[in-house]
mmCIF file of the N, C-alpha and C atoms, coordinates in Angstrom:
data_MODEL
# 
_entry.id   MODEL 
# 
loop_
_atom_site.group_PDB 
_atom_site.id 
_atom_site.type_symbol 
_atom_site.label_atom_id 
_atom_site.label_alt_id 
_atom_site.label_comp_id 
_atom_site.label_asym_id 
_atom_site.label_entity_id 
_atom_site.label_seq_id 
_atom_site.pdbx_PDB_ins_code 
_atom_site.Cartn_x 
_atom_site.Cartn_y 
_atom_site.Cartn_z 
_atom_site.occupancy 
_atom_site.B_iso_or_equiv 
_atom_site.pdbx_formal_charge 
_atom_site.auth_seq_id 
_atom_site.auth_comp_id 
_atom_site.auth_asym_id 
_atom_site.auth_atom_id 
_atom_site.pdbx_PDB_model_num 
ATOM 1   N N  . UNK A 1 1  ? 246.676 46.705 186.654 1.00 0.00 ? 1  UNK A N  1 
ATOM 2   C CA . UNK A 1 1  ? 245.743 45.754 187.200 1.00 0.00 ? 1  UNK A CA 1 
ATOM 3   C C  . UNK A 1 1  ? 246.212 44.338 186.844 1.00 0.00 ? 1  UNK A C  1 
ATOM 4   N N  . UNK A 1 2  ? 246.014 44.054 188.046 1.00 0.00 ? 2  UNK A N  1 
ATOM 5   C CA . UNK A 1 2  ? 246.783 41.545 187.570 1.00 0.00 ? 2  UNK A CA 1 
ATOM 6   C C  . UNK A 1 2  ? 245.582 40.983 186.786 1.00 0.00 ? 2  UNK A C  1 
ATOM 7   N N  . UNK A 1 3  ? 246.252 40.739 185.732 1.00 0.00 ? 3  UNK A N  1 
ATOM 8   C CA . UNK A 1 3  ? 245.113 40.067 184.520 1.00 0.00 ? 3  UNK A CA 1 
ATOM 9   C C  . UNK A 1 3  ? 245.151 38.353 184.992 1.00 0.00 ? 3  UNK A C  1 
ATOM 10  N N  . UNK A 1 4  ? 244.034 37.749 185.069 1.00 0.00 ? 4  UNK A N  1 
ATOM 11  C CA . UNK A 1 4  ? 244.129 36.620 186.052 1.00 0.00 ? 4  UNK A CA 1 
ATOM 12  C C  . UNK A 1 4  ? 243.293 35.488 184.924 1.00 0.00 ? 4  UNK A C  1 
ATOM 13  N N  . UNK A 1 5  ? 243.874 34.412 184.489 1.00 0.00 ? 5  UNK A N  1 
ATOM 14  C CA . UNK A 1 5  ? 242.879 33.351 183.723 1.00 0.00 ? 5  UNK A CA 1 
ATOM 15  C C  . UNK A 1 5  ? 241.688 33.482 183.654 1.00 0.00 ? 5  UNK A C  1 
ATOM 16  N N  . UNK A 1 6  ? 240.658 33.264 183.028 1.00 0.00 ? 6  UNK A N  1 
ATOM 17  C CA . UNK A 1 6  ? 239.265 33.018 183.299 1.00 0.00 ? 6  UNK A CA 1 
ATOM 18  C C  . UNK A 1 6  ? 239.162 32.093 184.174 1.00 0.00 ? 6  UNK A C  1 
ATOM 19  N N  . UNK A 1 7  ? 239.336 30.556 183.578 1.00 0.00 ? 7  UNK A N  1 
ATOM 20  C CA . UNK A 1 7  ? 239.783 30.250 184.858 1.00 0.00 ? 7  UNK A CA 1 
ATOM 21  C C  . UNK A 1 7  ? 239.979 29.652 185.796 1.00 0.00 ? 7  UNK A C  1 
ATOM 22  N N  . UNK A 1 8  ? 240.695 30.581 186.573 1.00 0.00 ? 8  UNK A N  1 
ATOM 23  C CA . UNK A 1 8  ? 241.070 30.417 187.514 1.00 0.00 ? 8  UNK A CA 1 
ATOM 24  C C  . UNK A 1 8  ? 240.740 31.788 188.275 1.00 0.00 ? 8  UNK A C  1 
ATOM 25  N N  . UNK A 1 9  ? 239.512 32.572 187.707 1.00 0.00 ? 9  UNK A N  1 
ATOM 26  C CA . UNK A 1 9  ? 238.959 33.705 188.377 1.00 0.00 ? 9  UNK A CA 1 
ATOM 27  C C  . UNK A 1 9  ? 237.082 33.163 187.941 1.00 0.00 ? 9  UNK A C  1 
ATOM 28  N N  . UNK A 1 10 ? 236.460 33.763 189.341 1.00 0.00 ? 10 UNK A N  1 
ATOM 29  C CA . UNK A 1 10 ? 235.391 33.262 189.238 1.00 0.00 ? 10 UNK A CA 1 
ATOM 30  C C  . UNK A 1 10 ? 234.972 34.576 190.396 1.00 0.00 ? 10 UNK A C  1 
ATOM 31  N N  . UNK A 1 11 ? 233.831 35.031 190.324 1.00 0.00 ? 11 UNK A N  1 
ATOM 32  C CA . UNK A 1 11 ? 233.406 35.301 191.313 1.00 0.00 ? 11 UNK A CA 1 
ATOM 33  C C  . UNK A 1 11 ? 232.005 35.493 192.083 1.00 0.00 ? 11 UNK A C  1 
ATOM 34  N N  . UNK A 1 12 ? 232.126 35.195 193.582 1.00 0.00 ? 12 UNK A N  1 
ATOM 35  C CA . UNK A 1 12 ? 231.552 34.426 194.758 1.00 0.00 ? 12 UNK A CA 1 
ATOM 36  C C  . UNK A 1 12 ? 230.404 35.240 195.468 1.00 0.00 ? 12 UNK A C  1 
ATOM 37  N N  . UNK A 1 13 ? 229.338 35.345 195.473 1.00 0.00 ? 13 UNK A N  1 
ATOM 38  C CA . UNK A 1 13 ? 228.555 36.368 196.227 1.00 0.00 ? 13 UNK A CA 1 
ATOM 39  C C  . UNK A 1 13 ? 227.587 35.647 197.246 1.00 0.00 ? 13 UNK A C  1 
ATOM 40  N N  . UNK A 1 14 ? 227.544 35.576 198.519 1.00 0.00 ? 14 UNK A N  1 
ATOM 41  C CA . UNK A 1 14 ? 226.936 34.964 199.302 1.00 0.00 ? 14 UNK A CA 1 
ATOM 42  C C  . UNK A 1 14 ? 225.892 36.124 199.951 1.00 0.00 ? 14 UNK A C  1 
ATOM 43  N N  . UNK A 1 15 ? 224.709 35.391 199.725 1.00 0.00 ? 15 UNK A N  1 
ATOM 44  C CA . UNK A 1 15 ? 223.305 36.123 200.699 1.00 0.00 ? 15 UNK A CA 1 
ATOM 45  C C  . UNK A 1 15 ? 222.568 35.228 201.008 1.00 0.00 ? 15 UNK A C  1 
ATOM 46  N N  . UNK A 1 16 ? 221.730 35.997 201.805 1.00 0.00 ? 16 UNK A N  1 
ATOM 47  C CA . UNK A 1 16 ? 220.885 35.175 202.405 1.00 0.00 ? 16 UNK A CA 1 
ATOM 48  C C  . UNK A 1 16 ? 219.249 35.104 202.030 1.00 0.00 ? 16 UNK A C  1 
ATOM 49  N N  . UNK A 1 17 ? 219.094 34.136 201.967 1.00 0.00 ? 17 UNK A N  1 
ATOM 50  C CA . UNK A 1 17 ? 217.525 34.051 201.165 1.00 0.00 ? 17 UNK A CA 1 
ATOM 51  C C  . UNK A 1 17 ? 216.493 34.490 202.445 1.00 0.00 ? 17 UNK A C  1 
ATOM 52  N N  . UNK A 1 18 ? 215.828 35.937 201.825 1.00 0.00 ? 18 UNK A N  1 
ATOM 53  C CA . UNK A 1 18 ? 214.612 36.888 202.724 1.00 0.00 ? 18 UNK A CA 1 
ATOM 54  C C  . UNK A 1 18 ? 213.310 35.399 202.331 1.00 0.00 ? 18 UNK A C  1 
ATOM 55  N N  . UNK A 1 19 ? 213.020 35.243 203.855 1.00 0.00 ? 19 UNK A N  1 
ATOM 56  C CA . UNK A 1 19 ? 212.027 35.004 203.933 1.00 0.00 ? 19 UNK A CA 1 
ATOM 57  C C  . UNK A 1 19 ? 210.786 35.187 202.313 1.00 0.00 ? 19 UNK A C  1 
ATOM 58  N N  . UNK A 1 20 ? 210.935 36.350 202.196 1.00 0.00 ? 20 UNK A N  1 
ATOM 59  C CA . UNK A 1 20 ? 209.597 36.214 201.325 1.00 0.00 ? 20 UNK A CA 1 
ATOM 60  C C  . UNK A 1 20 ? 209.724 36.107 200.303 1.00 0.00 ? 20 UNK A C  1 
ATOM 61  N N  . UNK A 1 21 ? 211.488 35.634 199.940 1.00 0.00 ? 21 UNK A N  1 
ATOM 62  C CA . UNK A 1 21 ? 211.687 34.899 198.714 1.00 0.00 ? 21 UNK A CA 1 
ATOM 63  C C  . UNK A 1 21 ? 210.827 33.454 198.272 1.00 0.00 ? 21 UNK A C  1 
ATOM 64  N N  . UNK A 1 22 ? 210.308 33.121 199.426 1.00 0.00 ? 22 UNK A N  1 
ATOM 65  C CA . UNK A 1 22 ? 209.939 31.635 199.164 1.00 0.00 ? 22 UNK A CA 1 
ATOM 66  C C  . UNK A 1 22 ? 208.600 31.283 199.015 1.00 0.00 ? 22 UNK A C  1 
ATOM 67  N N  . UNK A 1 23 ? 208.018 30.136 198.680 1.00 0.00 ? 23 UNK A N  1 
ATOM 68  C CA . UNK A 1 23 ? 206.484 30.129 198.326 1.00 0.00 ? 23 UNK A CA 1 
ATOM 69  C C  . UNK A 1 23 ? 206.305 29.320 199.435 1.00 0.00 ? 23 UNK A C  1 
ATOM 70  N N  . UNK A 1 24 ? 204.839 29.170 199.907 1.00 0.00 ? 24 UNK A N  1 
ATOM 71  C CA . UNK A 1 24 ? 204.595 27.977 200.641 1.00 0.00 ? 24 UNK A CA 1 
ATOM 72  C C  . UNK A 1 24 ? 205.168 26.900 201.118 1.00 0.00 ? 24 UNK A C  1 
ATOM 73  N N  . UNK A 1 25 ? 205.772 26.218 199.664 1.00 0.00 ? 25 UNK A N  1 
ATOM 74  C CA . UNK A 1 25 ? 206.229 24.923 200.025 1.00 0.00 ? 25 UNK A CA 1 
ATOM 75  C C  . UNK A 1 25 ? 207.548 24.559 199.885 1.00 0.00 ? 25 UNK A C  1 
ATOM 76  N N  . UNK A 1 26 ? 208.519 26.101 200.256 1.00 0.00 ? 26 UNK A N  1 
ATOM 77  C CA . UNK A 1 26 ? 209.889 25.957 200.424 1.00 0.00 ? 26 UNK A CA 1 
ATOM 78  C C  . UNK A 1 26 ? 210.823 26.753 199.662 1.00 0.00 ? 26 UNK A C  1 
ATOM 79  N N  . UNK A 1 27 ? 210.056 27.051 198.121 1.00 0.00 ? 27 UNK A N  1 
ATOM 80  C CA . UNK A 1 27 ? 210.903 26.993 197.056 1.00 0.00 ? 27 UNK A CA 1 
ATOM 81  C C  . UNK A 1 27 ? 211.008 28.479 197.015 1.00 0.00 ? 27 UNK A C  1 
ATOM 82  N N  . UNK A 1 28 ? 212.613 28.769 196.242 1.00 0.00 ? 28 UNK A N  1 
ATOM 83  C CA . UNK A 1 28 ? 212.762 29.932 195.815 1.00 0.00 ? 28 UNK A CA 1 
ATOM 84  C C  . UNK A 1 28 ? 211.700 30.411 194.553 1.00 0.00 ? 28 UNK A C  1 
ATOM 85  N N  . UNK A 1 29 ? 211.023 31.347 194.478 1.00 0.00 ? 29 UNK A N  1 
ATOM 86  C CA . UNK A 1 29 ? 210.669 32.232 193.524 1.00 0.00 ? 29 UNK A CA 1 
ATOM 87  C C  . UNK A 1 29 ? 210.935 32.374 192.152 1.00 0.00 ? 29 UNK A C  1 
ATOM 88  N N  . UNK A 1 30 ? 211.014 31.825 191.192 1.00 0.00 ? 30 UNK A N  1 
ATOM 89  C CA . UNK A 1 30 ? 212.001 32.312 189.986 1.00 0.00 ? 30 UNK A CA 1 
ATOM 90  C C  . UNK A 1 30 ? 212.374 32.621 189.852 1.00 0.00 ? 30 UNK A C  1 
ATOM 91  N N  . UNK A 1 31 ? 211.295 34.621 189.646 1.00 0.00 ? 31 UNK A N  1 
ATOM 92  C CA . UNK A 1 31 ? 211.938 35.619 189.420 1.00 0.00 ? 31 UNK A CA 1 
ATOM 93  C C  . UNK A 1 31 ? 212.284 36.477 190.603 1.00 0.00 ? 31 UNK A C  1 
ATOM 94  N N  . UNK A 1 32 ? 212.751 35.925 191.429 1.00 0.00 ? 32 UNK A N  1 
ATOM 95  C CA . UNK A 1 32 ? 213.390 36.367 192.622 1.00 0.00 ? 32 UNK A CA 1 
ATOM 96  C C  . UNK A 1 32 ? 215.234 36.026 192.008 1.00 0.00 ? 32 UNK A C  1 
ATOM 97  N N  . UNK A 1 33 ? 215.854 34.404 191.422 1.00 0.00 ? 33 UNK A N  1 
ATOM 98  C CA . UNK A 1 33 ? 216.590 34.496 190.951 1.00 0.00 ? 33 UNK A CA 1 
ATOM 99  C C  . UNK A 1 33 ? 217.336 35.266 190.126 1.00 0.00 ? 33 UNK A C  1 
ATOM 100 N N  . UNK A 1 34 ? 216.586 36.360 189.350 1.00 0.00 ? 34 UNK A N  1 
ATOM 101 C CA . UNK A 1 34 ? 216.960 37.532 188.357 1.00 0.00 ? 34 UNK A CA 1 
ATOM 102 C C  . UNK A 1 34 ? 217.441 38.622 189.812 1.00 0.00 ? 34 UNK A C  1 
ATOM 103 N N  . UNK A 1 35 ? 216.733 39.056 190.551 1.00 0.00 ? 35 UNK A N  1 
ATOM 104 C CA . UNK A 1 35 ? 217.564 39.869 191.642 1.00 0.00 ? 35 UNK A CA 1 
ATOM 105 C C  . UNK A 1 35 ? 218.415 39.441 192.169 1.00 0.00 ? 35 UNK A C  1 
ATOM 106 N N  . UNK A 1 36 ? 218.474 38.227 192.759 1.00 0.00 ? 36 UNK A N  1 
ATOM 107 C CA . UNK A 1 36 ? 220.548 37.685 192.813 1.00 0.00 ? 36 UNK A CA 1 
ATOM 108 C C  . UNK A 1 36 ? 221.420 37.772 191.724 1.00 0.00 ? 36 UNK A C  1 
ATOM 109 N N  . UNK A 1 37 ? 221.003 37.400 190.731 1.00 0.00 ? 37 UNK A N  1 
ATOM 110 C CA . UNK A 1 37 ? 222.057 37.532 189.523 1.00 0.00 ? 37 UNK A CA 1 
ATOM 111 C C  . UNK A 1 37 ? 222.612 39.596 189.242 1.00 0.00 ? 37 UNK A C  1 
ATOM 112 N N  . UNK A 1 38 ? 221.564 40.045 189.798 1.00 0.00 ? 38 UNK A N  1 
ATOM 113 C CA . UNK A 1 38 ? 221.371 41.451 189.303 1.00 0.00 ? 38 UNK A CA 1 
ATOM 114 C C  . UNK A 1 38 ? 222.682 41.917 191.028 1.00 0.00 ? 38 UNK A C  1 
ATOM 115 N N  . UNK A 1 39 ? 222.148 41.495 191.975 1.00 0.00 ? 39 UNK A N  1 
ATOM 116 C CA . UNK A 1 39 ? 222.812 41.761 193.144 1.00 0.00 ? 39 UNK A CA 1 
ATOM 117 C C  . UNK A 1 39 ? 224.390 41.571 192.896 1.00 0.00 ? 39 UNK A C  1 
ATOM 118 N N  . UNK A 1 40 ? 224.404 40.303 192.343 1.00 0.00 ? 40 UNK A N  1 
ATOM 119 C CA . UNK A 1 40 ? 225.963 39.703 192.846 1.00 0.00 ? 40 UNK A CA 1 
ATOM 120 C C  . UNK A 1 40 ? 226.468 40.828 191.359 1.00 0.00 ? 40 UNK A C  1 
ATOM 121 N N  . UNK A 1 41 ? 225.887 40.812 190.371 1.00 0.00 ? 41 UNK A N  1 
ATOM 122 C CA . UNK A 1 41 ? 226.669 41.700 189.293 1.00 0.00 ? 41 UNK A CA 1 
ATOM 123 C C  . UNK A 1 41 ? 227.192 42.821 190.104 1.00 0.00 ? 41 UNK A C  1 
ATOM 124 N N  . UNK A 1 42 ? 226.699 43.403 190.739 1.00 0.00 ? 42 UNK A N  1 
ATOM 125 C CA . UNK A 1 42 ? 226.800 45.102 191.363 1.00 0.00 ? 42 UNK A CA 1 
ATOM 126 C C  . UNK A 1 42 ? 227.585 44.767 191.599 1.00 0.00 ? 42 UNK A C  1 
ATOM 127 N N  . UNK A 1 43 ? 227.822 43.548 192.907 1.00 0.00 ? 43 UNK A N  1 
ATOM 128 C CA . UNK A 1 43 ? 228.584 43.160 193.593 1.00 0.00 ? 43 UNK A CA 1 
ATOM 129 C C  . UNK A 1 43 ? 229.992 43.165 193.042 1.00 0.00 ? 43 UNK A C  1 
ATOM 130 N N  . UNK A 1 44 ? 229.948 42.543 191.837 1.00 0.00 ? 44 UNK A N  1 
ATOM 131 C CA . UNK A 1 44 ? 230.896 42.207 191.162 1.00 0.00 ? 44 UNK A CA 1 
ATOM 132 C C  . UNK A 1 44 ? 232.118 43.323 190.574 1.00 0.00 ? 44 UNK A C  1 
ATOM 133 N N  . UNK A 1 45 ? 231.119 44.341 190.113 1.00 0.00 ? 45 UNK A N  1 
ATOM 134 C CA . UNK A 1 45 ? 232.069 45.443 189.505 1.00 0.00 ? 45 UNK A CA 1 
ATOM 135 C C  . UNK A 1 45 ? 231.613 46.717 190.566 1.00 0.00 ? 45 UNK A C  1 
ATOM 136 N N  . UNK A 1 46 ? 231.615 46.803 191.315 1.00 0.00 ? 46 UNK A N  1 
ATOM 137 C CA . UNK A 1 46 ? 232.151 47.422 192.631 1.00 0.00 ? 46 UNK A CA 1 
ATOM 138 C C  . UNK A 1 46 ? 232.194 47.473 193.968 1.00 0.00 ? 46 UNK A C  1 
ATOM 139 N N  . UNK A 1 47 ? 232.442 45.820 193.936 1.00 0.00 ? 47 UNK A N  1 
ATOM 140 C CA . UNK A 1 47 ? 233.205 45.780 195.381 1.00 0.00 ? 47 UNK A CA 1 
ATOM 141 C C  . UNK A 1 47 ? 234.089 44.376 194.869 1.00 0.00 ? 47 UNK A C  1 
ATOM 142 N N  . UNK A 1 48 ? 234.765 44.215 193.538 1.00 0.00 ? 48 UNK A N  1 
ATOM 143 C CA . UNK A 1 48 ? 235.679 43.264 193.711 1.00 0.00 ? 48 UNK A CA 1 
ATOM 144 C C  . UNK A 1 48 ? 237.275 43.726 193.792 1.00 0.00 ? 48 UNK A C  1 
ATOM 145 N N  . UNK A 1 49 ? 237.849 43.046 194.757 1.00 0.00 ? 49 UNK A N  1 
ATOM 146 C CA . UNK A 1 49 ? 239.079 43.796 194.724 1.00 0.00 ? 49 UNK A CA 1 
ATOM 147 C C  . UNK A 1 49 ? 240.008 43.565 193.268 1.00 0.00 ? 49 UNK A C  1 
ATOM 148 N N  . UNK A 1 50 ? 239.827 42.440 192.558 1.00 0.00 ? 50 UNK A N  1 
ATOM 149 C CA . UNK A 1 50 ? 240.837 42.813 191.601 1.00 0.00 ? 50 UNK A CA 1 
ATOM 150 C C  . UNK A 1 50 ? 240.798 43.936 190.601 1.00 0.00 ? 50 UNK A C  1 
ATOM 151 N N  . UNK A 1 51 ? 239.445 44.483 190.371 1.00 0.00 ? 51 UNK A N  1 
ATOM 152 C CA . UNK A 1 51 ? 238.861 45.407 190.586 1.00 0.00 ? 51 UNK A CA 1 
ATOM 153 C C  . UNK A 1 51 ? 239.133 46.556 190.658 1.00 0.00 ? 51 UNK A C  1 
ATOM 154 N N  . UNK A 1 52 ? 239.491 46.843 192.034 1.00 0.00 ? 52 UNK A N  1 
ATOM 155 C CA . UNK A 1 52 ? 239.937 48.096 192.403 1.00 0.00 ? 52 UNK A CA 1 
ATOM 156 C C  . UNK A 1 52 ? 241.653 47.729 192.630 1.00 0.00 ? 52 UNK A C  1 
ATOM 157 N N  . UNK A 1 53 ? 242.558 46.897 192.197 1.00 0.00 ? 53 UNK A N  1 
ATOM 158 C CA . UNK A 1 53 ? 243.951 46.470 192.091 1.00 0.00 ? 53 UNK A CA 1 
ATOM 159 C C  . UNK A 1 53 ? 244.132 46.124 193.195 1.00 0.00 ? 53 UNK A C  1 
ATOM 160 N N  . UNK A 1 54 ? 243.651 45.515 193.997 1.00 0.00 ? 54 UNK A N  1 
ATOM 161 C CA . UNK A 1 54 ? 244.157 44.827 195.443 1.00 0.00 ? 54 UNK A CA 1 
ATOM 162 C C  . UNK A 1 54 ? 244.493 42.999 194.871 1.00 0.00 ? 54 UNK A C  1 
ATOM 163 N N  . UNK A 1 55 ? 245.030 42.382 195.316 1.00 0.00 ? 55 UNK A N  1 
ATOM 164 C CA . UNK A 1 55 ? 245.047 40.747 195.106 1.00 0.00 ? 55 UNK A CA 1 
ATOM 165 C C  . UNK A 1 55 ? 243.597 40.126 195.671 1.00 0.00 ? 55 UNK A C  1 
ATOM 166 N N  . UNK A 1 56 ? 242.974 39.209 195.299 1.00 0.00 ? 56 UNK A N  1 
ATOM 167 C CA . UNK A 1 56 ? 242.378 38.327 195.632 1.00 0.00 ? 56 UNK A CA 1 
ATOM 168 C C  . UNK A 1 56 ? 242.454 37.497 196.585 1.00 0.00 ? 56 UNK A C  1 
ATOM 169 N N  . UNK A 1 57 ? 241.521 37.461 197.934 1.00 0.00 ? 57 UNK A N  1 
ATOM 170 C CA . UNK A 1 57 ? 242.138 36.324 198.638 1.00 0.00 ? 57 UNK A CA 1 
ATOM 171 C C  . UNK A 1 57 ? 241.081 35.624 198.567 1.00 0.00 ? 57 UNK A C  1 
ATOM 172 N N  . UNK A 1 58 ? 241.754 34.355 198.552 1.00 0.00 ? 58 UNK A N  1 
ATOM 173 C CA . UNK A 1 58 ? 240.516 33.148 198.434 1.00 0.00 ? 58 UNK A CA 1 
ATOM 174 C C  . UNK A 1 58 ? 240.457 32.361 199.738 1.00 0.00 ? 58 UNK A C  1 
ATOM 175 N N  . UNK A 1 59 ? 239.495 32.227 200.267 1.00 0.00 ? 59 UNK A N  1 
ATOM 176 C CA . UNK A 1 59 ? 238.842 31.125 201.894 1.00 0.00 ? 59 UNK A CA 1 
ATOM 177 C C  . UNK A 1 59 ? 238.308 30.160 201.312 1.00 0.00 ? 59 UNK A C  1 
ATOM 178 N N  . UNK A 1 60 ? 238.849 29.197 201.610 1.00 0.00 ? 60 UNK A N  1 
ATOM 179 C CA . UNK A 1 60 ? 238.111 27.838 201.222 1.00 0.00 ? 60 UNK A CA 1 
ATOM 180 C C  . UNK A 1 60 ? 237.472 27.114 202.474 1.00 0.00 ? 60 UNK A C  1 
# 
């Protein structure tokens, strides 16, 4: 497996905020923030490719 800097390894999880994440007047939820952090973890250790030994590609 490619052992990669801290860094210069970071990783990226994009979703989309459900509707009923939000209150009235726009705002995210708090503890709605603890289920993204909990999401992108999953995310993180199984579906990152360095991960599973593939390279990293980065889109900027």
């Amino acid at each position: 497996m490619q052992q990669l800097p801290a860094a210069e390894y970071r990783h990226v999880y994009e979703f989309k905020i459900r509707f009923g994440d939000i209150d009235s007047q726009g705002h995210v939820n708090n503890v709605k923030f603890l289920g993204y952090l909990e999401d992108a973890r999953l995310e993180m250790f199984h579906g990152d490719p360095v991960r599973k030994g593939r390279s990293p590609c980065a889109a900027w």
